[in-house]
C-alpha positions in Angstrom: -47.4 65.9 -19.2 -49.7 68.1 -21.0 -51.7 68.1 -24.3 -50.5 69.1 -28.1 -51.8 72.2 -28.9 -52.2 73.2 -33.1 -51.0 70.5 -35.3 -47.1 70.3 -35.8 -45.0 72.6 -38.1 -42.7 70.9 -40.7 -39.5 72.5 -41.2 -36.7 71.5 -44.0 -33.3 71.9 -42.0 -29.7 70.3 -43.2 -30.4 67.4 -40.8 -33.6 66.7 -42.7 -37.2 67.8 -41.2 -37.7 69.2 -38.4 -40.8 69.3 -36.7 -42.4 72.0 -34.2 -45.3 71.8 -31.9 -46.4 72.9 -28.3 -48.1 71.1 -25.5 -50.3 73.0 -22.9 -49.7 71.8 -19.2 -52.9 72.8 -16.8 -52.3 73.5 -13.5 -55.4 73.8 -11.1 -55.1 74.6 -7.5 -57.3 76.0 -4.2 -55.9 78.9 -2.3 -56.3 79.2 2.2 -59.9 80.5 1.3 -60.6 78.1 -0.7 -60.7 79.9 -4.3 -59.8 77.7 -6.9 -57.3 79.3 -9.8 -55.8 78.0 -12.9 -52.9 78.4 -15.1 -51.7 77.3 -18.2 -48.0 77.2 -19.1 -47.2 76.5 -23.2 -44.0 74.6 -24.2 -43.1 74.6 -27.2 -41.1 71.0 -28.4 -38.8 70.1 -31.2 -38.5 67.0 -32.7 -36.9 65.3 -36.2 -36.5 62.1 -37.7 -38.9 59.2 -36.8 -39.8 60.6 -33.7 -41.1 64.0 -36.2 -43.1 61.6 -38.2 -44.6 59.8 -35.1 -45.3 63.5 -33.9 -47.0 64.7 -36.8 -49.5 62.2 -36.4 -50.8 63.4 -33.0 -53.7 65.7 -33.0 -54.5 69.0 -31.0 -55.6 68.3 -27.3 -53.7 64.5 -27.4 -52.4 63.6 -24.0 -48.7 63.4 -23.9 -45.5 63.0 -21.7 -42.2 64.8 -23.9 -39.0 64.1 -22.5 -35.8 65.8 -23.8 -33.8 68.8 -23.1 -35.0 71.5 -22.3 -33.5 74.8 -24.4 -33.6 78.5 -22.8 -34.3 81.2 -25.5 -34.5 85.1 -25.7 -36.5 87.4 -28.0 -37.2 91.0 -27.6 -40.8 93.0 -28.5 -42.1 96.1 -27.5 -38.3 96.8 -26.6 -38.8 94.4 -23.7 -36.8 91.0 -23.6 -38.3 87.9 -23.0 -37.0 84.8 -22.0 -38.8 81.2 -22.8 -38.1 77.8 -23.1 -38.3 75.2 -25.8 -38.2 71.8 -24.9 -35.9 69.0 -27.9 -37.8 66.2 -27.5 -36.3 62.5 -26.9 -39.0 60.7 -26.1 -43.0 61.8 -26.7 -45.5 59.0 -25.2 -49.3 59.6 -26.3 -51.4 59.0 -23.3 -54.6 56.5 -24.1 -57.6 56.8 -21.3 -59.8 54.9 -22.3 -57.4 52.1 -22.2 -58.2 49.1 -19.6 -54.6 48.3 -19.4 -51.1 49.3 -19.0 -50.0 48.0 -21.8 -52.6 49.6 -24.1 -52.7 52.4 -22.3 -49.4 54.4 -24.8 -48.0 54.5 -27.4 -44.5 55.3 -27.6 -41.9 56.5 -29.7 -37.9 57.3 -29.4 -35.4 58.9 -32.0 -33.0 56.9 -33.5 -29.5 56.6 -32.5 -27.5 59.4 -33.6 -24.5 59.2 -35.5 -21.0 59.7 -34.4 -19.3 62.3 -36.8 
């Protein structure tokens, strides 16, 4: 769970658009002496089809559970590689607080089927 970061990037691919965004996932803690510290990790997800368009419609700082598979890359800068991950979304759920109940509380959205080739 985290929230979206900048709004999503379209992409035109030869599966039809694709869709980039990235969530941020907070993590907040206390150490022995009782120093708090935080951390932010950034994920960047891929999506397509309906679940793009249901994507692109999420702004910054939404609340959101991705599911999907989860995709190491590599780049190099400064002559240094770097390895991150990327996250192809299945399944993105928008988390509602204000909600009063647990059906209200998301709104959820899944890819179609895919094709057999």
């Amino acid at each position: 769970m985290g929230r979206k970061g900048k709004d999503a990037e379209k992409k035109f691919t030869s599966n039809g658009d694709d869709f980039n965004f990235s969530i941020a996932v907070n993590e907040q803690w206390e150490d022995k002496d009782g120093a708090e510290h935080k951390n932010t990790d950034w994920f960047q997800i891929q999506v397509w089809g309906p679940l793009a368009k249901f994507a692109a419609t999420l702004k910054a700082g939404t609340p959101v559970i991705v599911e999907g598979k989860i995709r190491p890359e590599t780049y190099t800068a400064d002559g240094v590689e770097h390895k991150t991950f990327s996250i192809k979304a299945d399944y993105i759920r928008k988390i509602d607080y204000s909600a009063t109940s647990e059906a209200s509380e998301s709104k959820t959205s899944k890819p179609a089927k895919k094709k057999a080739k």
